[in-house]
Structures are given as C-alpha cells and as structure tokens.
C-alpha angles and dihedrals in degrees: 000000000000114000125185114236087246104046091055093055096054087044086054094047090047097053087043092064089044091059104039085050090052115041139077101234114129104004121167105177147335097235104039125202121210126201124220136218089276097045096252111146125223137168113242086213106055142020100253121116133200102208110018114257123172097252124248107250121223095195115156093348105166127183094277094075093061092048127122122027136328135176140190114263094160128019135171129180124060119342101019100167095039093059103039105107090022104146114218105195122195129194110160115292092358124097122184124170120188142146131188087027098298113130125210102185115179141138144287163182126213125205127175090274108008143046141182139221127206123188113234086211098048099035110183098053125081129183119216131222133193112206150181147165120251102184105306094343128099116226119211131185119179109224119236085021104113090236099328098156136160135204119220140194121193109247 
C-alpha cells in the first residue's frame, strides 16, 4: 500500500485527536473546575458557581466571533503538553488545527455554545466542543473528555 506524505500526516494527527479525546492519561478530574482570570471558580458542565460571578453571556454569538486564529495558550485534561501551541482556525465553516506546521483541516458547524470538527481525511466521524468567551480567551471543553479544556488566545 502506497500512501502520499500528506495524507499520512493527516492520517497521524487524526488518530492523534481520536486518542487524547479518548484516553485516560492525565486526567485530573470528571467534573472539571476552571478557573477564570479573577480566580472564581466555576464547573463547564453546570450552572453552579463556587464563588458568585455575574455569568458571561453567549447571546447571539455567530461564526464570526470564532474567526481568525487561536492557539492554545492553557490546556487540562489528557494530553496537556501535546496540545499547548496547538492553533484552532476558523473561517467560516472551515476548521484546521495544526502545530509544528502540520496542518488538520477539516469541517464545522458553530452554535451559540458548541462546534464540531470533522476531518476532511477521516469523514464520518465529528468531534464536539463546548465553548465560551472569558474576557478575550476562548474556553474550550471537549465534550465526552472527562475535563479535557483548553484555554485560547486569538493570534
């Protein structure tokens, strides 16, 4: 069997999201609590709070607001160092991750809290993410991770 450079690679970094969304490495906890610039602690998955915060609102947030380039700046969860400098870029309903210049593009699909990517190399199967805005960083929290999140600044 014959496979093209690149399509290995994308082969490689798909596989790769497969397994750090799937294993147990690193895990620190199934509920994970994040902590935000001013050190308040709330939960991804509910609406409880430790310390009261007025709550970010995600009201009429399109696809626009998660265009351009972000990377990974914090992450916790699986994985952690594998995925620090990792670039998410959005344009429209494009979606390619990538680090070390190797390039995962793929598809989604943007809601007011979640997206999806879709590898354009492994087609059928979509990973889901829950997100919101702290300030100017983007909060990520892969769904069916057991806590993986990642923290992300806009390059």
């Amino acid at each position: 069997m014959h496979f093209k450079k690149s399509s290995f690679v994308k082969l490689c970094l798909a596989l790769s999201l497969l397994i750090a969304c799937t294993s147990n490495e690193n895990k620190k906890t199934d509920n994970p609590v994040v902590k935000n610039d001013d050190t308040t602690a709330m939960k991804l998955t509910d609406t409880s709070t430790v310390a009261k915060k007025p709550e970010i609102t995600q009201e009429k947030i399109s696809s626009a607001s998660l265009d351009g380039a972000w990377e990974i700046v914090r992450a916790e969860g699986k994985s952690v160092k594998s995925n620090l400098g990792t670039v998410y870029t959005f344009d429209g309903d494009k979606l390619t991750m990538g680090k070390n210049g190797f390039n995962n593009p793929g598809k989604t699909e943007i809601t007011e809290s979640t997206f999806s990517f879709e590898n354009d190399a492994t087609k059928g199967y979509k990973f889901m993410y829950d997100y919101k805005f702290n300030g100017d960083t983007l909060v990520v929290a892969v769904q069916n991770s057991n806590g993986q999140t990642f923290y992300m600044v806009k390059k």
